[in-house]
Backbone bond lengths (Angstrom), bond angles and torsions (degrees), N, CA, C in turn:
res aa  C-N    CA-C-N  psi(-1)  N-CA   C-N-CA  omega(-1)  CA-C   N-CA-C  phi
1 X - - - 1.456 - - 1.527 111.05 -
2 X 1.457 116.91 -30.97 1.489 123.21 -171.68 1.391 97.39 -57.17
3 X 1.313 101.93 -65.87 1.745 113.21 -179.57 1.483 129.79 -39.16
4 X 1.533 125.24 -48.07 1.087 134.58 154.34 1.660 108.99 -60.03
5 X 1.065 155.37 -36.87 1.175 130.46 148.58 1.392 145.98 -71.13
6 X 1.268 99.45 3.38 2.051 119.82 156.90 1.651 98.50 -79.29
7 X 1.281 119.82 -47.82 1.309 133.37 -169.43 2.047 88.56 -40.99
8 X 1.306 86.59 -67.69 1.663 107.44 -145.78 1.799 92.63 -58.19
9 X 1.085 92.38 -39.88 1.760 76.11 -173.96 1.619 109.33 -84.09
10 X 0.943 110.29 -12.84 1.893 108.97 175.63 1.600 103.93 -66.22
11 X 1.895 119.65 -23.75 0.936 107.94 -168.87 1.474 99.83 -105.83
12 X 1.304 144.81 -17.33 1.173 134.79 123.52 1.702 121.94 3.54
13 X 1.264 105.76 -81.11 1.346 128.20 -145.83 1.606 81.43 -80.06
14 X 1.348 151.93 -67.68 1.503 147.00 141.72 1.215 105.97 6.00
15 X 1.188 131.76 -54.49 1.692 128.21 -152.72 1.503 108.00 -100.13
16 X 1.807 107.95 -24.20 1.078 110.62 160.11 1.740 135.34 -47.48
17 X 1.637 83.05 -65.46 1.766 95.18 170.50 1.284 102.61 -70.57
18 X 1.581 141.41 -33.80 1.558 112.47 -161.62 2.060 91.39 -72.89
19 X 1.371 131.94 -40.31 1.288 125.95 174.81 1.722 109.17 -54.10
20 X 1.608 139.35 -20.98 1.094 113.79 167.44 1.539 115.76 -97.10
21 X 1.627 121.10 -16.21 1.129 109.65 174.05 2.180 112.17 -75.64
22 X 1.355 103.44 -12.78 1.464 108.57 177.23 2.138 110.98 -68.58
23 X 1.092 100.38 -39.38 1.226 115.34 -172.81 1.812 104.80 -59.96
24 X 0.952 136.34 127.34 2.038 151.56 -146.50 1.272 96.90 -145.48
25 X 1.405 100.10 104.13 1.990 108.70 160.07 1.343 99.07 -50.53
26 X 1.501 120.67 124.37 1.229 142.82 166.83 1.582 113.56 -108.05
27 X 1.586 112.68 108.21 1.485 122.47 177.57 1.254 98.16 -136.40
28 X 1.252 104.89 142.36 2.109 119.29 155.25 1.115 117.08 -161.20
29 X 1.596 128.10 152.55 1.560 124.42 179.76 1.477 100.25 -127.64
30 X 0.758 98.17 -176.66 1.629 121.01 -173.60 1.670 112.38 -144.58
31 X 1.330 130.33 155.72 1.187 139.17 -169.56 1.332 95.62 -158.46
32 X 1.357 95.74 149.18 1.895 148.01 -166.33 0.859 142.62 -168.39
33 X 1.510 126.95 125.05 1.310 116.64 -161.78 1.722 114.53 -119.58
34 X 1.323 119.81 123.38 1.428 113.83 -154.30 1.756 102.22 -120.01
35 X 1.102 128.26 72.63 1.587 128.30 -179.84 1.474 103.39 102.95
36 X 1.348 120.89 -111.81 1.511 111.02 160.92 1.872 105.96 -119.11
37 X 1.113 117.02 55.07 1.849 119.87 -173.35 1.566 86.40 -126.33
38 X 1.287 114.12 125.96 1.194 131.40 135.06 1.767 121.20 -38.22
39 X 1.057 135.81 140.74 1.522 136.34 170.69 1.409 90.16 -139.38
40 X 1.577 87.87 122.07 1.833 97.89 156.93 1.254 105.05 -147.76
41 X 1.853 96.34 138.25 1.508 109.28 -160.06 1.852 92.61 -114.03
42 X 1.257 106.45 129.09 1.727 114.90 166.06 1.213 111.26 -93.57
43 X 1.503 106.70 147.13 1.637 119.29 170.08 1.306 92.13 -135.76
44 X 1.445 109.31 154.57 1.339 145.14 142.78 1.357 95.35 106.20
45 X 1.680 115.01 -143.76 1.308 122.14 162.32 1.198 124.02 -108.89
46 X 1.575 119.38 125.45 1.562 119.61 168.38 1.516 116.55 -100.15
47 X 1.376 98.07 117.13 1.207 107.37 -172.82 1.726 106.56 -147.27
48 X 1.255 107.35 41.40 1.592 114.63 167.53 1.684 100.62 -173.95
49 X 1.022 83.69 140.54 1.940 103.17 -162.84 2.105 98.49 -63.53
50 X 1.350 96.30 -37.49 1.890 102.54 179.42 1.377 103.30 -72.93
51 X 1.594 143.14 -0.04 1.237 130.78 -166.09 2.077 86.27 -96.77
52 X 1.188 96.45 -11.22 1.973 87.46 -169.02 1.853 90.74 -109.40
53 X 0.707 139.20 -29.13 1.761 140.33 165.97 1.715 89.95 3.02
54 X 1.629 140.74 -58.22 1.366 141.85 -163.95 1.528 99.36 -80.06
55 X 1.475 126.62 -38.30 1.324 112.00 -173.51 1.696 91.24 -102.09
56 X 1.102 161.64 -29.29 1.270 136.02 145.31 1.417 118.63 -12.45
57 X 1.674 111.95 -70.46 1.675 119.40 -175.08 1.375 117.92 -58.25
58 X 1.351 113.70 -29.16 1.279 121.97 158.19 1.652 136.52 -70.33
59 X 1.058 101.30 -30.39 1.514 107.42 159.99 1.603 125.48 -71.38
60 X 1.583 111.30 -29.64 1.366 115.65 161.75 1.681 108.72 -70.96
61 X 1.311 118.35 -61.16 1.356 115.25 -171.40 1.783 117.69 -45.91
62 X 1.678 94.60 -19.07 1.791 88.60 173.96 0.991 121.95 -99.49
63 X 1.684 118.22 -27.31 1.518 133.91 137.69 1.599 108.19 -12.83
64 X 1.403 115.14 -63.31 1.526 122.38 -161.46 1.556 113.05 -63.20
65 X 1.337 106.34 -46.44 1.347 127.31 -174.15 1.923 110.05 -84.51
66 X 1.552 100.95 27.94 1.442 112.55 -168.86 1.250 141.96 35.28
67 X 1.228 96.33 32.37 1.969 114.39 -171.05 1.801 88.74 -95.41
68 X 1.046 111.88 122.31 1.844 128.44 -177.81 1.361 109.03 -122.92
69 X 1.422 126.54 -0.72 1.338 106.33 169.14 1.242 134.47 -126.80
70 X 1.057 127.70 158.57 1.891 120.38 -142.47 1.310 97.16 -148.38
71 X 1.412 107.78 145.73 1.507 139.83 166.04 1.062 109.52 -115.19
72 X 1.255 140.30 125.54 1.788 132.71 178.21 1.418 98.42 -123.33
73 X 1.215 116.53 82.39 1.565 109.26 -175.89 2.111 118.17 -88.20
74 X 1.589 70.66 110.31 1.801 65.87 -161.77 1.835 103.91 -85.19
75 X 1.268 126.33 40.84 1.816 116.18 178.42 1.896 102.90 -58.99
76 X 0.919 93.13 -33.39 1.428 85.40 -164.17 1.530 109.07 -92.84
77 X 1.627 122.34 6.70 1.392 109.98 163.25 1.620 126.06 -78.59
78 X 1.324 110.20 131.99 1.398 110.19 178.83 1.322 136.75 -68.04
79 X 1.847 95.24 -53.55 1.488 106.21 146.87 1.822 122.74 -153.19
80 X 0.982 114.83 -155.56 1.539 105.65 -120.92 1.718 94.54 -153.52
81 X 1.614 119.21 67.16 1.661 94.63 -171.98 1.709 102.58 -88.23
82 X 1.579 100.46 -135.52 1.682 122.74 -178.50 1.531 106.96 -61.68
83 X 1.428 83.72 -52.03 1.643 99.96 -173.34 1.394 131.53 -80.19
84 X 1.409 102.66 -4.62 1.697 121.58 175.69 1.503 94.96 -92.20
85 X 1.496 123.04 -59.16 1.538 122.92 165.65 1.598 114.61 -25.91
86 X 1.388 106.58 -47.47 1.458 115.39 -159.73 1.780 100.19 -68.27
87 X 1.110 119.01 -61.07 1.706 140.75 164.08 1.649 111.52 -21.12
88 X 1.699 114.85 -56.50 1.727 137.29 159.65 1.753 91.51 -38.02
89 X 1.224 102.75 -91.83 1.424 107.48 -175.89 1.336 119.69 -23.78
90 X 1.284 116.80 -67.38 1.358 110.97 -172.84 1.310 125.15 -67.74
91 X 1.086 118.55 -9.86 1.556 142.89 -172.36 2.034 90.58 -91.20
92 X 1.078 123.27 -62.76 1.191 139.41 -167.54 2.138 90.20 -56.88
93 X 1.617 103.84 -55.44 1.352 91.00 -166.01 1.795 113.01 -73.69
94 X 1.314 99.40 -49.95 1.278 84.07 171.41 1.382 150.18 -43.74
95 X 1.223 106.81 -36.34 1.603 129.03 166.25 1.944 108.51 -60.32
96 X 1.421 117.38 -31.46 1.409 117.77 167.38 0.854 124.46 -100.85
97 X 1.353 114.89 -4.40 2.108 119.17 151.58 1.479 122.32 -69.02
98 X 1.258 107.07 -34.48 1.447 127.45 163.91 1.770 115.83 -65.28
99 X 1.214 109.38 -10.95 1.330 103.43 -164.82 1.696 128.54 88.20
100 X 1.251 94.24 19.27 2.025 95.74 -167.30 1.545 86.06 -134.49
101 X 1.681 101.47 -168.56 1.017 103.58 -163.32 2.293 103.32 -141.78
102 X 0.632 132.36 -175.13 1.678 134.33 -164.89 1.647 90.20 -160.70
103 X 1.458 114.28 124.06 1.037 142.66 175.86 1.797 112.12 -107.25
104 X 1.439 124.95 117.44 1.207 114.55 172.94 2.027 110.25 -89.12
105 X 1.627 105.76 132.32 1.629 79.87 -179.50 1.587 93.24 -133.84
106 X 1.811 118.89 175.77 1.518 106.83 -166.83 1.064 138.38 76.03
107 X 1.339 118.14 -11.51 1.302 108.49 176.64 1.334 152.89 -58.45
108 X 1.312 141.19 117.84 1.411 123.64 -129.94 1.378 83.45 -105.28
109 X 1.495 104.75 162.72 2.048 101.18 -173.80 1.492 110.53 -65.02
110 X 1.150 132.67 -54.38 1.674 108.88 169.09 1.316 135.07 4.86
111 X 2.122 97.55 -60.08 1.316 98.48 -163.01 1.668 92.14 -101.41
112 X 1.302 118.87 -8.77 1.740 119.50 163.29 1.318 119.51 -39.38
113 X 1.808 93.07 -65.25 1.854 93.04 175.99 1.014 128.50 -48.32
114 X 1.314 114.61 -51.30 1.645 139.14 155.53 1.393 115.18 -18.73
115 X 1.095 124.75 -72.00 1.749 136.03 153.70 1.397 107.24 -35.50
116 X 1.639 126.36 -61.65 1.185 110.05 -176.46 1.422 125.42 -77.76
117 X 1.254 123.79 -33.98 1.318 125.88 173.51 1.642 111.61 -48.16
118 X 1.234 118.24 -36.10 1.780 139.44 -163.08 1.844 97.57 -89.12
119 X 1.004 115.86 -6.46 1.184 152.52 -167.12 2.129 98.55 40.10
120 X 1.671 125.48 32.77 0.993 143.86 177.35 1.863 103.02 -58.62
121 X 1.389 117.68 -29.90 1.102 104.30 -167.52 1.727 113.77 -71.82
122 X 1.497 117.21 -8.70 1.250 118.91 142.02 1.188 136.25 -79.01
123 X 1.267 123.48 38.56 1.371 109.90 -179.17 1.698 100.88 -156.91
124 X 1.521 110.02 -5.03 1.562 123.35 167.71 1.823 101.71 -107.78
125 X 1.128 104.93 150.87 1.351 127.61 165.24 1.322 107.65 -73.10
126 X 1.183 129.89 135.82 2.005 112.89 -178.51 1.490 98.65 -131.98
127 X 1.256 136.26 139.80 1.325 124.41 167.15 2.047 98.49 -133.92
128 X 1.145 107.43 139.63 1.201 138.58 165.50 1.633 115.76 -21.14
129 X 1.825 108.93 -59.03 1.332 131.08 154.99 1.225 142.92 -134.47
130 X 1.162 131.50 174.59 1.582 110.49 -164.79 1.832 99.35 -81.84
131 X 0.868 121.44 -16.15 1.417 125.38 178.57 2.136 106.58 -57.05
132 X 1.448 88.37 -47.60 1.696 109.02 -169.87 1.468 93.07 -64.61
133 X 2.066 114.32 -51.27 1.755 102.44 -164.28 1.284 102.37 -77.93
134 X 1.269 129.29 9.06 1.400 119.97 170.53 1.547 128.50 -84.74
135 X 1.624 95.58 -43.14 1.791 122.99 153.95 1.444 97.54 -54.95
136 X 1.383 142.27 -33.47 1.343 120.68 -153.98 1.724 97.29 -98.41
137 X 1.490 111.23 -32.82 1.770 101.03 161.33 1.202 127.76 -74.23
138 X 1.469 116.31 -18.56 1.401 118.42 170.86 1.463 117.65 -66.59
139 X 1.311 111.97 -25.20 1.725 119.37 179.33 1.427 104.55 -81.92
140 X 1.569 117.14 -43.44 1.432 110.79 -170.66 1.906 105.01 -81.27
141 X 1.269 135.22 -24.84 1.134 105.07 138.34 1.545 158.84 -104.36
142 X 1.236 86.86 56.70 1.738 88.88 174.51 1.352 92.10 -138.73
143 X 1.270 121.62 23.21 1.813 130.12 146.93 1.460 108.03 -81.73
């Protein structure tokens, strides 16, 4: 009996790791361009700074071509670590080094608290929908 219960938990502890090595960071964005505003929509979870490497290069390449204003519509993010924070930021700074501005919109409370606890929700623009962060860059430039 001893033996069959070494058995059982070796196969436990097996099924454990094969269920965390099965589990796949899932990220993708999408891009749109609505007047002169950038829209970029996130899915899945970002939670490693190399899963955005394509929407990084893309945020410079529109940077380049002097497009400065941004929608980051996160409805479809699931979750939200250090390094997904970190991605916001850089997206947020670059766009105000350039002279423009990065709008966060969608945000589901998860990544709200997240903002507020980080105390980030002062230092991003947040709008409700992407319709609103679009009204909300349209107001801040024609100030």
């Amino acid at each position: 009996m001893g033996i069959a219960k070494i058995s059982l938990k070796k196969e436990n502890v097996n099924s454990k790791k094969n269920n965390l090595n099965d589990k796949k960071m899932f990220f993708t964005y999408t891009s749109k361009v609505q007047g002169n505003i950038h829209i970029f929509t996130l899915k899945g979870d970002l939670i490693d700074k190399n899963q955005a490497d394509k929407l990084i290069e893309e945020i410079n390449n529109t940077i380049a071509n002097n497009h400065i204003r941004f929608v980051v519509d996160l409805g479809g993010l699931k979750y939200l670590n250090s390094s997904g924070l970190t991605i916001l930021i850089q997206i947020l700074t670059k766009a105000r080094k350039a002279g423009g501005e990065a709008v966060i919109a969608n945000v589901g409370k998860r990544i709200k608290e997240l903002l507020v606890i980080t105390k980030l929700n002062t230092v991003f623009t947040v709008a409700d929908t992407v319709e609103n962060g679009i009204s909300k860059l349209n107001k801040l430039a024609s100030n």
